[in-house]
Residue frames as qw, qx, qy, qz and C-alpha x, y, z in Angstrom:
[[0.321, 0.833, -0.362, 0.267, 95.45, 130.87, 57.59],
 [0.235, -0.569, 0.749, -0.247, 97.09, 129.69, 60.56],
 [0.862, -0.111, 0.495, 0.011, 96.57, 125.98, 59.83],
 [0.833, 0.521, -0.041, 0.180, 98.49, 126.56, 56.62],
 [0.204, -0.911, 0.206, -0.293, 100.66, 128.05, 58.67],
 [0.578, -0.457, 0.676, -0.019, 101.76, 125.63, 60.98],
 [0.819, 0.551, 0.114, 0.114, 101.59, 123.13, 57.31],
 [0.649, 0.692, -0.188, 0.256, 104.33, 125.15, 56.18],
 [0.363, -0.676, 0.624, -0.147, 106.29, 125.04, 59.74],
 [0.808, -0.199, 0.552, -0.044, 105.96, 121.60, 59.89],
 [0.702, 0.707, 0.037, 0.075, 107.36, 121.20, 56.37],
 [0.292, 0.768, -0.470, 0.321, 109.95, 123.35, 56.63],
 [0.646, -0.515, 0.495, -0.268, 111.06, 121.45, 59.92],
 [0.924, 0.141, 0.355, 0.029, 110.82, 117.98, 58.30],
 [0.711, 0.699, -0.055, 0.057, 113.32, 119.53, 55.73],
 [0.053, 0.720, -0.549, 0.422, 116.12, 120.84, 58.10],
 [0.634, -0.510, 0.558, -0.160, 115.74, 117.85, 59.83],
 [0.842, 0.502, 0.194, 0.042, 116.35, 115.78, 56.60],
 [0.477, 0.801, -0.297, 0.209, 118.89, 117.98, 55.63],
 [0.411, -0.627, 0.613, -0.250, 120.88, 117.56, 59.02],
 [0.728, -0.362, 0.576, 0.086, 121.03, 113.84, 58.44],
 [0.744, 0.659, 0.049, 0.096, 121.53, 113.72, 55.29],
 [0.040, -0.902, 0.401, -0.156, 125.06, 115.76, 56.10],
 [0.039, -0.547, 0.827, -0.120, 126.40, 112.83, 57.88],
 [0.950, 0.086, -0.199, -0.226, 126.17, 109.17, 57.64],
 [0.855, -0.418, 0.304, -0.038, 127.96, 106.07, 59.05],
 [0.039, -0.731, 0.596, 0.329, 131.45, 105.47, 58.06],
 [0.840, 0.194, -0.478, -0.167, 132.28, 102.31, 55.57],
 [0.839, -0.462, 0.284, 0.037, 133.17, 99.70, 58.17],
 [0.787, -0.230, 0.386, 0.423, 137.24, 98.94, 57.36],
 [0.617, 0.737, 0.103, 0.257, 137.40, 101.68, 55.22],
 [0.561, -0.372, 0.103, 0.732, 140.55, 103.78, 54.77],
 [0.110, 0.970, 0.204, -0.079, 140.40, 107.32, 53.88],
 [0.542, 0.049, 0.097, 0.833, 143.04, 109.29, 51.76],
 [0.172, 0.824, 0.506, 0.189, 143.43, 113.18, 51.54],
 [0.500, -0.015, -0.324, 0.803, 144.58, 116.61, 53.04],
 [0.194, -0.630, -0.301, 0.689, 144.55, 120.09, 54.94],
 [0.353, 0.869, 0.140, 0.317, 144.52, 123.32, 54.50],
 [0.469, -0.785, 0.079, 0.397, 147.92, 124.05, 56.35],
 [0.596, 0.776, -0.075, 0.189, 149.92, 125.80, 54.11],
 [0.607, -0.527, 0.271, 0.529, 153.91, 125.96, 54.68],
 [0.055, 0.640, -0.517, -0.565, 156.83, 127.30, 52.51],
 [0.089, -0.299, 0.878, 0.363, 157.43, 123.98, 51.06],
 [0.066, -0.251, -0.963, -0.078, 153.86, 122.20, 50.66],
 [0.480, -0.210, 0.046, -0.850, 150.39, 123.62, 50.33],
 [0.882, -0.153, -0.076, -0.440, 148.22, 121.03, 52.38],
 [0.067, -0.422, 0.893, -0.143, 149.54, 118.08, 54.39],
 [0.463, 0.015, -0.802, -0.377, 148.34, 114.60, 53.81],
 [0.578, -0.173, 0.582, -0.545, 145.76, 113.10, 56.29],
 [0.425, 0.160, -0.889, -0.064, 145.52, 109.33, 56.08],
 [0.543, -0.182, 0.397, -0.717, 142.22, 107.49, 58.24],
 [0.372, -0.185, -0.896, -0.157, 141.29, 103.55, 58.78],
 [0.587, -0.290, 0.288, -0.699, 138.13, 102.99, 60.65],
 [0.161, -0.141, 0.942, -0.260, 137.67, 99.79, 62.25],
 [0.109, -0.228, -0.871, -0.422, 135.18, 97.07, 60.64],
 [0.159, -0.495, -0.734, 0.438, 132.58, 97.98, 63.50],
 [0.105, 0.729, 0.464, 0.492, 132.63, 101.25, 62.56],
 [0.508, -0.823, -0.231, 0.109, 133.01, 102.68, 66.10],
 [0.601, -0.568, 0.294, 0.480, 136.44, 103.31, 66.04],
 [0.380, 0.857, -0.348, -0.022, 139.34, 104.62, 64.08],
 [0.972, 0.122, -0.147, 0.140, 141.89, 101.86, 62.94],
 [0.642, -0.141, 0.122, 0.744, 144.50, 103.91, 62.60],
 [0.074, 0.971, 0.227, -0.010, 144.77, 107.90, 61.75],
 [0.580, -0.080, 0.169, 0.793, 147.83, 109.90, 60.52],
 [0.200, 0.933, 0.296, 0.042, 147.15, 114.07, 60.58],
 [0.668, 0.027, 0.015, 0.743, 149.60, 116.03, 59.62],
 [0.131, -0.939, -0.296, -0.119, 149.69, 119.96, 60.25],
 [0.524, 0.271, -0.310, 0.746, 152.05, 123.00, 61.52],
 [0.492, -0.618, -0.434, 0.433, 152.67, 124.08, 64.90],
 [0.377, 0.497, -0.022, 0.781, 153.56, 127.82, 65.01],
 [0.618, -0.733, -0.006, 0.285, 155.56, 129.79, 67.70],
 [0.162, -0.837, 0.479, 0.210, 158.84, 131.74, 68.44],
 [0.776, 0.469, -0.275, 0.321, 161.43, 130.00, 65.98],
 [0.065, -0.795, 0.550, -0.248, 163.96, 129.97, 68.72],
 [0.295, 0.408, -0.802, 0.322, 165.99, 127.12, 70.22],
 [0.000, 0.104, 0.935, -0.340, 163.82, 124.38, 72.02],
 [0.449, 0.212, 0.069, -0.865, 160.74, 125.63, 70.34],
 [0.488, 0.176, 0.853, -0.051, 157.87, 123.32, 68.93],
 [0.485, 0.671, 0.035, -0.559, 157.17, 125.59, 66.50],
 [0.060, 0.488, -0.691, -0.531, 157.32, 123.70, 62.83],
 [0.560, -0.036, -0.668, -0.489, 155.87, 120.78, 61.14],
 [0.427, -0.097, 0.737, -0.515, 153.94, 118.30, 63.44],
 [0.381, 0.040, -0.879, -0.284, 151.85, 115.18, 63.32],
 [0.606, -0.131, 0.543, -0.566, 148.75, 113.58, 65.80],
 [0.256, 0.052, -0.940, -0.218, 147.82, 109.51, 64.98],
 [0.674, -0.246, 0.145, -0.682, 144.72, 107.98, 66.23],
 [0.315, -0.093, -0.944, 0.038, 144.46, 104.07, 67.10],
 [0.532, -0.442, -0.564, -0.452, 141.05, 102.92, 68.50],
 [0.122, -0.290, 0.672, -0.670, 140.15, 102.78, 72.49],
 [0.010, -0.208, -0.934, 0.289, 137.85, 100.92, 74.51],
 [0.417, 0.581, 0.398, -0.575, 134.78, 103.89, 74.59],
 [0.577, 0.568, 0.484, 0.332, 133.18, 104.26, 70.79],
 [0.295, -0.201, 0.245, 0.901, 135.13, 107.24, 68.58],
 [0.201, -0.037, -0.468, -0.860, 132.70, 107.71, 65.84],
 [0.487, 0.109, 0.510, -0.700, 129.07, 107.98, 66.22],
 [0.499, 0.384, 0.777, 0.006, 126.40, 105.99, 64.97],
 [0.320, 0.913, 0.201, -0.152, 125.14, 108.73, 62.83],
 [0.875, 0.059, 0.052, 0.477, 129.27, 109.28, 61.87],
 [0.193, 0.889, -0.151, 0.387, 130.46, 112.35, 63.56],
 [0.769, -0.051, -0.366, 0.521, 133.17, 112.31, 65.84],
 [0.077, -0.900, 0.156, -0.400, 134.67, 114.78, 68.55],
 [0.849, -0.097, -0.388, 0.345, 138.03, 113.64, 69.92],
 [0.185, -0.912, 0.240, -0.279, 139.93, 115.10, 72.70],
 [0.951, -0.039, -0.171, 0.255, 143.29, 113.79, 73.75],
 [0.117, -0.917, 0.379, -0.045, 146.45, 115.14, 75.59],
 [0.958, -0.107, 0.017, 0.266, 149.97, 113.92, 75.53],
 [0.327, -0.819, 0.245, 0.402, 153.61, 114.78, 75.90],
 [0.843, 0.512, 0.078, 0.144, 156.32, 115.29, 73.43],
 [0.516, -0.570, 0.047, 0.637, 159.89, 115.92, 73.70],
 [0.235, 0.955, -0.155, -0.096, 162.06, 119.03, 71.71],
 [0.692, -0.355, -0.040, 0.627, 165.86, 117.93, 71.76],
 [0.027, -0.979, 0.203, -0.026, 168.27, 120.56, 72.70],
 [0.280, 0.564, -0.644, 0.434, 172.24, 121.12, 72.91],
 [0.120, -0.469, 0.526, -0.699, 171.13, 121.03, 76.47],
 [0.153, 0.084, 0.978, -0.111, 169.16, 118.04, 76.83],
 [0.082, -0.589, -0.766, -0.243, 164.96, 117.30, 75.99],
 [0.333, -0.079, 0.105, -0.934, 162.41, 120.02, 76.25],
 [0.141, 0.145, 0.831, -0.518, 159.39, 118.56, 77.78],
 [0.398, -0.134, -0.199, -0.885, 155.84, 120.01, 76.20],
 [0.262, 0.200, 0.772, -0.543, 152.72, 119.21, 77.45],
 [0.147, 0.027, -0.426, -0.892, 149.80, 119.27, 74.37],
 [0.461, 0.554, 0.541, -0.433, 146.05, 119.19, 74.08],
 [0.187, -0.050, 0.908, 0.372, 144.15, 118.08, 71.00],
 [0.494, 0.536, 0.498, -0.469, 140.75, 118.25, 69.52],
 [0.039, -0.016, -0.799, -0.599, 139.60, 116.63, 66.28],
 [0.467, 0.382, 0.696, -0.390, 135.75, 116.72, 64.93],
 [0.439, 0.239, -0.541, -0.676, 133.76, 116.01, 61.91],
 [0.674, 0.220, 0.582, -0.398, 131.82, 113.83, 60.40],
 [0.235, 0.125, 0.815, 0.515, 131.45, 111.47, 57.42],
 [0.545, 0.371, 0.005, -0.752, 129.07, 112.41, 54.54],
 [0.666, 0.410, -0.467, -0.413, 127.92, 111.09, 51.05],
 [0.982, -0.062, -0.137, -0.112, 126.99, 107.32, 52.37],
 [0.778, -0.446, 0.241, 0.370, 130.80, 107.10, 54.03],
 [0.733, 0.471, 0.079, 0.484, 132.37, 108.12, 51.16],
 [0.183, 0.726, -0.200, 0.632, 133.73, 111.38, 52.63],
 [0.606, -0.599, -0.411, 0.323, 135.14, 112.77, 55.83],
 [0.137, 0.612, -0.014, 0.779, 136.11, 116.11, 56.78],
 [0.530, -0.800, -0.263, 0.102, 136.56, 117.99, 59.93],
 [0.252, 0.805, -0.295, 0.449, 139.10, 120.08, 61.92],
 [0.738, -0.328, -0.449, 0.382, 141.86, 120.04, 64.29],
 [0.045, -0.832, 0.433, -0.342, 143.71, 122.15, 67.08],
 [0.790, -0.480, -0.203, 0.323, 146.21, 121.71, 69.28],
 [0.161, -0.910, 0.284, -0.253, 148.19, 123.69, 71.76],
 [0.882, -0.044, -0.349, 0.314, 151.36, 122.64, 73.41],
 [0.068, -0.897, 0.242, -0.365, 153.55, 124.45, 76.36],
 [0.734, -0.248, -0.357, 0.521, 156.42, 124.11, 78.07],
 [0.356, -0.412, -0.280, 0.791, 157.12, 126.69, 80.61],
 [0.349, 0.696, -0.005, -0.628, 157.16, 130.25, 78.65],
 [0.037, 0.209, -0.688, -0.694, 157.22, 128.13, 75.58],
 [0.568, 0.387, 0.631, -0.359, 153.90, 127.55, 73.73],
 [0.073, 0.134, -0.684, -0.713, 153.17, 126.65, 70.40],
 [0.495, 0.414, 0.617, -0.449, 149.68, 125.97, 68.23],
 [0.338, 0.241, 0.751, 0.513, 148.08, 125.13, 65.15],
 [0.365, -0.006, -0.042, -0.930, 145.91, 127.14, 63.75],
 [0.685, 0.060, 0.681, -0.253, 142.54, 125.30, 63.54],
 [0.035, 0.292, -0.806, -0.513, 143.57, 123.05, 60.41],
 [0.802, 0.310, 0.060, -0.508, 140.39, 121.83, 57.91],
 [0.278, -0.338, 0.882, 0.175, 140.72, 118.65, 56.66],
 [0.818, 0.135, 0.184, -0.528, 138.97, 116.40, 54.28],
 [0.139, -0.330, 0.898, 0.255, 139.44, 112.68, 52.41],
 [0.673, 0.266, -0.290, -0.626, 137.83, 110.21, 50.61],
 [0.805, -0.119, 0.580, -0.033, 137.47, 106.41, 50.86],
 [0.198, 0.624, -0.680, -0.330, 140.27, 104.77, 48.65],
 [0.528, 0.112, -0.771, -0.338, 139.15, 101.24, 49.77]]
């Protein structure tokens, strides 16, 4: 009994580890990924997300998420539609195995009557390609603040497909 036992551990192991890579796989070198969210707005269920990855593979070519920020509707707020790009860097973006977990801060301005609002935002993107590159999918946040203003996405799902 207990050598069929461990038989059927070791089995069941070999499957969930199968299954785990099986989930993700290496992006098409120079492909370019079309698709969208799930951020809903008044005007537009889902916003378009738009991904090149870079012949190597390692990197993202180029990257275009779209998404809404949401906060106080008042007067130098960041609260409303929003955007994050990606362009490739020096360390590797996308694993061998093709999941990804970016983190990235930058500023943006607000204008006012009264000149620029300042914000300060933080980022985070992960996922992971599937079905032999053909897919990608993952999710973002980000947070942004200026003083007592702060604004955030919810965390926005995303997938695409490889167009070419």
């Amino acid at each position: 009994m207990r050598g069929k036992l461990t038989i059927i551990l070791l089995v069941l192991s070999l499957v969930f580890a199968s299954a785990a890579l099986a989930a993700s796989s290496a992006p098409v070198g120079g492909g370019h990924y079309k698709g969208s969210d799930n951020a809903k707005t008044r005007d537009k269920a889902g916003r378009s997300v738009k991904l090149a990855v870079t012949r190597n593979r390692a990197n993202f070519a180029s990257g275009l998420l779209n998404f809404v920020l949401e906060g106080h509707a008042v007067q130098g707020s960041c609260a409303g539609p929003a955007y994050v790009s990606l362009s490739p860097t020096h360390a590797r973006q996308i694993s061998k195995a093709g999941t990804f977990n970016l983190h990235g801060s930058f500023t943006f301005q607000v204008p006012t009557p009264h000149g620029g609002l300042t914000y300060k935002a933080s980022v985070t993107i992960t996922g992971g390609f599937s079905d032999h590159g053909q897919k990608v999918s993952g999710t973002l946040r980000e947070t942004a603040r200026h003083n007592n203003f702060s604004c955030h996405s919810a965390t926005v799902h995303f997938s695409a497909s490889l167009t070419k």
